[in-house]
Structure formats: C-alpha cells, structure tokens
C-alpha positions in Angstrom: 0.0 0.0 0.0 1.2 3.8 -0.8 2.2 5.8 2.0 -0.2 8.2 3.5 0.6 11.6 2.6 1.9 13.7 5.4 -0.3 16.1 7.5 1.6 18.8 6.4 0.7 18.2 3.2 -3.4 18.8 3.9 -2.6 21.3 6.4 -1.0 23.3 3.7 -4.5 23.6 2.1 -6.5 24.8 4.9 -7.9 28.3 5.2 -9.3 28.4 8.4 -9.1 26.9 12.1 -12.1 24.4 11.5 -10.4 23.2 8.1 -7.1 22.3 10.4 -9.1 20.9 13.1 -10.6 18.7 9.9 -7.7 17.9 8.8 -6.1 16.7 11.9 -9.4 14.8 13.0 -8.6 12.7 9.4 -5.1 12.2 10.5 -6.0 10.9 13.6 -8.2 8.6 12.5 -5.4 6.5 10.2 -3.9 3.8 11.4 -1.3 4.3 14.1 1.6 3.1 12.0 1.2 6.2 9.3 1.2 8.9 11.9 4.6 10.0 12.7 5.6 12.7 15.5 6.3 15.2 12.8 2.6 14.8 11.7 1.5 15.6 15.6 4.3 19.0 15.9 2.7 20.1 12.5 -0.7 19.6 13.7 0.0 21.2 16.9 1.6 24.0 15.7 -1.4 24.5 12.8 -4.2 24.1 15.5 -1.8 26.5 17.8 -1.7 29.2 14.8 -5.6 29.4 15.0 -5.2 29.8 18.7 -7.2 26.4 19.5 -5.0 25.2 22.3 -7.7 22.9 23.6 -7.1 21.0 20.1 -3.4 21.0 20.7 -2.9 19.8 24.1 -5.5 17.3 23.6 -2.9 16.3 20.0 0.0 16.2 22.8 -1.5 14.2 25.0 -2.3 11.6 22.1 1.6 11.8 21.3 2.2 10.8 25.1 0.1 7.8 24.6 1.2 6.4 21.5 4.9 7.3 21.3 4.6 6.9 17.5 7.4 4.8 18.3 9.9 7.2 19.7 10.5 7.8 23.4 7.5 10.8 23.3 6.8 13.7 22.3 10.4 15.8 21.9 11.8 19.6 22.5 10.4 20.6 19.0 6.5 19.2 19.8 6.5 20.5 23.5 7.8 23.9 21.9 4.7 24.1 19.2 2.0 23.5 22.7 3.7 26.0 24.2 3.0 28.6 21.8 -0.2 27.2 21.1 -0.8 28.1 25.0 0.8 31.4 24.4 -1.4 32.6 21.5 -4.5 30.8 23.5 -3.6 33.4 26.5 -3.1 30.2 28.5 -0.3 31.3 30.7 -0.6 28.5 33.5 -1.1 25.8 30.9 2.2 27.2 29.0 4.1 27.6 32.4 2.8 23.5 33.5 4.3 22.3 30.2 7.4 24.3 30.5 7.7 22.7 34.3 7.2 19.4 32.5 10.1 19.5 30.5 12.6 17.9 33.1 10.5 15.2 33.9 10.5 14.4 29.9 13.8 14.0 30.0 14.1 17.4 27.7 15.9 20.3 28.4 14.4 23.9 28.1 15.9 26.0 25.3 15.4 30.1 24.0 12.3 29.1 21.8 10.4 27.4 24.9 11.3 29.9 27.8 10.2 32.6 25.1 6.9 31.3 24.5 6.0 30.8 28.0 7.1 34.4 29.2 5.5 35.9 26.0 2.1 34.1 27.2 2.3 36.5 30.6 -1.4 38.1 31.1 -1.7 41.6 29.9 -2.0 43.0 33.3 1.2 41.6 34.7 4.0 44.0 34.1 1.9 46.3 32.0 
C-alpha cells in the first residue's frame, strides 16, 4: 500500500481553524503506524496558529500515549503546545508544560522559555 501523505501536506490547504481541526481529525483517525511525530508537531503547531490550544494539548496528550514509536513527544512538539498556549492566552497551561520539560527528559531551550514568558497576562508587568 502507498504511504499516507503527510499532515503537512493537507494542512497546507486549509484556510481556516475548522479546516485544520478537519484535517487533523482525518489524520488521527489513520492507522497508528502512518502517523509519525512530525505529523502531531505540524498539527499542533497549525491548530496553535488558529489559537485552538484545547485542540493541541488534547494532539499532545495523544503523542504521550502512543509514542509513534519514539521515546514521546520531543523539545520541538512540546515547543509548538507551548505557543499554542501562548497565543490561546493560556499562561498557567504554557508555564505546567514548561515545568514538564525535566520530567521528559528534555531540556528547556530560548524558543520554549520565550513562548511561555511571551504568554504572561496583559496586566502583569503592563
């Protein structure tokens, strides 16, 4: 059988946040041996662009639970639910998965610290 196309590839064609939430939905519905973790940073970062962080943690949590044959989720997939927080406004959510990090086995770098103290709420240090 052909290889499923990535989800980068049908991301690439959506115009709006409920197209990308579409076109995840479909990916996640394939069988778990075509998804790969770059599919889930993609869609992440996608759903994270339309500021649907619910979509996105709920993407990272599927990561955690099926590996897609790696270790977890890495730096790069943690750093795309991080800014999804941070353009959902979700500064405790970005600050837990920043915390989180450690535990993972990951080590926090520029891009992650950045998203989470660009997430601060508008009346903190204003």
């Amino acid at each position: 059988p052909a290889a499923a196309a990535p989800l980068s590839s049908a991301l690439a064609r959506c115009r709006s946040g409920s197209e990308i939430a579409e076109a995840v939905q479909r990916w996640r519905n394939r069988d778990r041996r075509s998804k790969t973790l770059r599919d889930c940073t993609d869609g992440i970062a996608a759903l994270g662009r339309w500021s649907l962080w619910a979509k996105s943690l709920s993407l990272l949590r599927e990561a955690d639970e099926e590996r897609f044959g790696r270790s977890g989720p890495d730096i790069v997939t943690l750093g795309a639910a991080i800014t999804a927080c941070a353009r959902g406004q979700q500064w405790s959510r970005a600050l837990v998965l920043l915390d989180s990090l450690p535990a993972r086995g990951l080590e926090r770098n520029v891009v992650t610290v950045n998203a989470a103290i660009n997430v601060r709420p508008a009346h903190v240090g204003s």
